[in-house]
C-alpha positions as CSV (number, residue, x, y, z in Angstrom):
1,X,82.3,72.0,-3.5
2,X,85.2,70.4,-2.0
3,X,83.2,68.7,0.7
4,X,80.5,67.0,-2.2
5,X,83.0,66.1,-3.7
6,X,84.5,64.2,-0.3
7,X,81.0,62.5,0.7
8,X,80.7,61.2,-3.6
9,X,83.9,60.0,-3.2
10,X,83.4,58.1,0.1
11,X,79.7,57.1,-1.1
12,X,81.3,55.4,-4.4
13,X,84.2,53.4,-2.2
14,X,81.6,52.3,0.2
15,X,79.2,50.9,-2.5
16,X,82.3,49.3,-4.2
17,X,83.5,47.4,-1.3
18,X,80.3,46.3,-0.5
19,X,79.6,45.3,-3.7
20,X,83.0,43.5,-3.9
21,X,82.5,41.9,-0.4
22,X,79.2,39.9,-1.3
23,X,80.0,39.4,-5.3
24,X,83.0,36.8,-4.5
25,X,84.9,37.4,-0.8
26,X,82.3,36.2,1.2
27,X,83.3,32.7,-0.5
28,X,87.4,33.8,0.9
29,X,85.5,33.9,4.3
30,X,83.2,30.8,4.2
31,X,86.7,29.0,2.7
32,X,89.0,30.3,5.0
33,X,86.8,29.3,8.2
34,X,86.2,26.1,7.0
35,X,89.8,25.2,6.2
36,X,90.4,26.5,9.9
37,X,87.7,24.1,11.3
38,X,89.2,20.8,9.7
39,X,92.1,20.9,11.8
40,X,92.9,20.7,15.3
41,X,96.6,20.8,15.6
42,X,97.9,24.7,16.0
43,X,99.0,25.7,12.5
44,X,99.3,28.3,9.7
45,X,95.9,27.9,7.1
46,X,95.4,29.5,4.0
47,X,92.6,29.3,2.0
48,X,93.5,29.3,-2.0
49,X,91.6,29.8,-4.6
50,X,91.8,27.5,-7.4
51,X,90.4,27.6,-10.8
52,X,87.7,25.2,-11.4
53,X,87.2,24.4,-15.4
54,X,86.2,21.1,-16.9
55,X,89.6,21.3,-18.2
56,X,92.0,22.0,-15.5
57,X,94.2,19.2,-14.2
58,X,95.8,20.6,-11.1
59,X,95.1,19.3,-8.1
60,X,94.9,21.2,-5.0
61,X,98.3,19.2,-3.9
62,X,100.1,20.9,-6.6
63,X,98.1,24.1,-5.7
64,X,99.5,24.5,-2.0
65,X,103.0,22.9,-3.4
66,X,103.2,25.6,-6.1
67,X,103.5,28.1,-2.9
68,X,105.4,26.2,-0.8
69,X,102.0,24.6,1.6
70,X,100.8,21.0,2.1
71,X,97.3,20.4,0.9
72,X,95.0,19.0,4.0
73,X,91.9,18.9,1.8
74,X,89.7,20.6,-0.6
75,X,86.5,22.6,-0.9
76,X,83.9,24.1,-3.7
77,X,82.0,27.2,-2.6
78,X,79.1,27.7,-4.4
79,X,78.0,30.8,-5.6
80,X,74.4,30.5,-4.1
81,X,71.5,33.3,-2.8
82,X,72.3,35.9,-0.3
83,X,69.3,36.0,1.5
84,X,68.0,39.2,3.1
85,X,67.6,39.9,6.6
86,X,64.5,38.6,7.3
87,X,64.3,35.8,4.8
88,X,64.2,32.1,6.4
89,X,63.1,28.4,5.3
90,X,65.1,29.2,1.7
91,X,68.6,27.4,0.0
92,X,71.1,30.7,0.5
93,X,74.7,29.2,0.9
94,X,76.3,26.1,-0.8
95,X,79.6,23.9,-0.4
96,X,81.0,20.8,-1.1
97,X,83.8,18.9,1.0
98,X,85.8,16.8,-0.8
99,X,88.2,15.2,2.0
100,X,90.6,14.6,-0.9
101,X,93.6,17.4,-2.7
102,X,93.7,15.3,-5.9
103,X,90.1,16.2,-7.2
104,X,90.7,17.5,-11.0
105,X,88.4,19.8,-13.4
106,X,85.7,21.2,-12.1
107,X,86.3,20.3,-9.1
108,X,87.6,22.3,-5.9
109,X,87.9,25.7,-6.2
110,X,89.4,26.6,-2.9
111,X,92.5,24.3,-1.7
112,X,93.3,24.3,2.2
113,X,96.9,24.6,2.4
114,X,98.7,24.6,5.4
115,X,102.4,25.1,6.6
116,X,102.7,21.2,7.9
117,X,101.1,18.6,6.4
118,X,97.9,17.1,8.0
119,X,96.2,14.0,7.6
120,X,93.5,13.6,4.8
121,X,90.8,12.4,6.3
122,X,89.5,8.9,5.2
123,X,86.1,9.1,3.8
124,X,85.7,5.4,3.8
125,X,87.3,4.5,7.2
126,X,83.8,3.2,7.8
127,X,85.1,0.0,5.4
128,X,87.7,-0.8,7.8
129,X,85.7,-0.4,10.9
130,X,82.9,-3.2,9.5
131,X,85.4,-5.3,8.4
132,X,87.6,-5.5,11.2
133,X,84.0,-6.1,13.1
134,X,82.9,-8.6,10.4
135,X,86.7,-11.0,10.5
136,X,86.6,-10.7,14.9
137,X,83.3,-12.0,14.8
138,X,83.7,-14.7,12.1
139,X,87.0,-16.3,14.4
140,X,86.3,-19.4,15.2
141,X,88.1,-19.7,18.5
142,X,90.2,-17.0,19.8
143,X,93.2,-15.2,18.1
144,X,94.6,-12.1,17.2
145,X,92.6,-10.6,14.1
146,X,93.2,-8.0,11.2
147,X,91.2,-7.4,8.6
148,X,93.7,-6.0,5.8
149,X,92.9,-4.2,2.8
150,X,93.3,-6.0,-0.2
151,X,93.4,-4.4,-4.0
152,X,90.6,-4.9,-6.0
153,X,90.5,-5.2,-9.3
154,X,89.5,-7.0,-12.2
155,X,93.2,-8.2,-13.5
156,X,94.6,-9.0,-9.9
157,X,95.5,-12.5,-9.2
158,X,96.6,-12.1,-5.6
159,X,94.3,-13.7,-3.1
160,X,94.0,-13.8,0.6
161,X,95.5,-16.8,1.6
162,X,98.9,-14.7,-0.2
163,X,97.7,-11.5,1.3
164,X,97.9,-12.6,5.1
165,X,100.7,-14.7,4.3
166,X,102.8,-11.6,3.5
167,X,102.5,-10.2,6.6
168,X,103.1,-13.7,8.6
169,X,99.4,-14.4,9.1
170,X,96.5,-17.0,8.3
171,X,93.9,-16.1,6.4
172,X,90.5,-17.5,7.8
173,X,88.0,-15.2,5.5
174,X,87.6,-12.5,3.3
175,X,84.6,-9.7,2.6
176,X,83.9,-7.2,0.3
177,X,82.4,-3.8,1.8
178,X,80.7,-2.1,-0.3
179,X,80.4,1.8,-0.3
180,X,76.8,1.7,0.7
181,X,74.6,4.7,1.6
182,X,74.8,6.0,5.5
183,X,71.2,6.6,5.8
184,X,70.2,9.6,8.4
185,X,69.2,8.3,11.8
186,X,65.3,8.9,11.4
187,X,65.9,6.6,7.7
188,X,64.2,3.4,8.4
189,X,63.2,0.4,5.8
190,X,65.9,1.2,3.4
191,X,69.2,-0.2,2.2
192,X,72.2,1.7,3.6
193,X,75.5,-0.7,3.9
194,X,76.4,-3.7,2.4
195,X,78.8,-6.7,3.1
196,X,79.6,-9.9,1.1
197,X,81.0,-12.6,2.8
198,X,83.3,-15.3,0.7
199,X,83.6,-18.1,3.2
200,X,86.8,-18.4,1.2
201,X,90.1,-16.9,0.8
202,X,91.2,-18.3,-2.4
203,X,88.8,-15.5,-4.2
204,X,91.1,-13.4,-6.9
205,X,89.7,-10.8,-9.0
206,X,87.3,-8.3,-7.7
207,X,86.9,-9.7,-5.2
208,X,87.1,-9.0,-1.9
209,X,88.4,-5.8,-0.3
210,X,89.4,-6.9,2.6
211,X,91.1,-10.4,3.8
212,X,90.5,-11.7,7.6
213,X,93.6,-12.4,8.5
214,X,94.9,-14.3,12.1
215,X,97.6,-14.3,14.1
């Protein structure tokens, strides 16, 4: 009796941690290998869940902070198909990668916390790079030249020409770069980025995004 009662026992906790393991955990495991993957400095990483309601206003920054972390970026883990064994050619596993800890609502629900603070990656660094491309090639003559950033928005009244002057510079140009689509390499015959090019650096508004500036 005592040994049914033994292999029950060990059959019920076996079926229970299995069912607990692919019901939720596996997304502790996708999110906590993930998190480990977007940084390459040694470090402490902790995967956290967060709740994710159209209503929730935390951000994953106060997440980590709320337990003493700094938030290097942020993750949803769908709850999609567990294929079996032999299944291929189907949609099992989902996530999204937000590069960002200050998505709200629904939203992250895991926050990659770490025990330093990393660098968010930049999801439009690309802007910078076309730009600074876009202003070296527009340089009549030779110079130093940046292309800075400049705020754009409807209400703002500062133009190039007082951008670059802040920082002891001429401006020569200015561009707005769009947040186009980076089409896959095999893409062909579509419209991926975009550019606009003011000839002008008395433009307020929005406007450009970035001023060409000289040295």
């Amino acid at each position: 009796m005592m040994l049914k009662l033994f292999v029950i026992a060990v059959f019920v906790h076996t079926i229970s941690f299995v069912g607990f393991v692919q019901s939720f955990d596996y997304k502790d495991e996708i999110a906590q290998g993930t998190c480990t993957s977007l940084i390459t400095e040694p470090d402490h990483i902790y995967a956290v869940r967060r709740t994710c309601s159209s209503n929730t206003p935390t951000t994953c920054d106060a997440v980590c902070s709320n337990i003493g972390k700094k938030c290097f970026n942020a993750l949803h883990v769908y709850s999609g198909i567990i294929l079996g064994g032999a299944e291929t050619g189907k949609q099992g596993l989902h996530t999204y990668k937000y590069n960002s800890c200050s998505g709200t609502n629904c939203g992250p629900n895991f926050c990659c916390c770490s025990d330093k603070p990393h660098a968010v990656p930049n999801p439009n660094a690309f802007k910078d790079y076309i730009a600074q491309s876009a202003c070296t090639a527009i340089l009549p003559g030779s110079n130093h030249v940046y292309a800075v950033r400049r705020q754009c928005s409807s209400s703002s009244t500062v133009d190039c020409n007082a951008v670059c002057k802040d920082l002891t510079k001429t401006c020569f140009n200015s561009l707005h770069v769009y947040g186009g689509v980076q089409l896959p390499a095999s893409d062909t015959g579509k419209v991926g980025l975009h550019t606009y090019r003011y000839n002008s650096c008395a433009s307020s508004g929005c406007g450009p995004n970035f001023c060409c500036c000289s040295g």
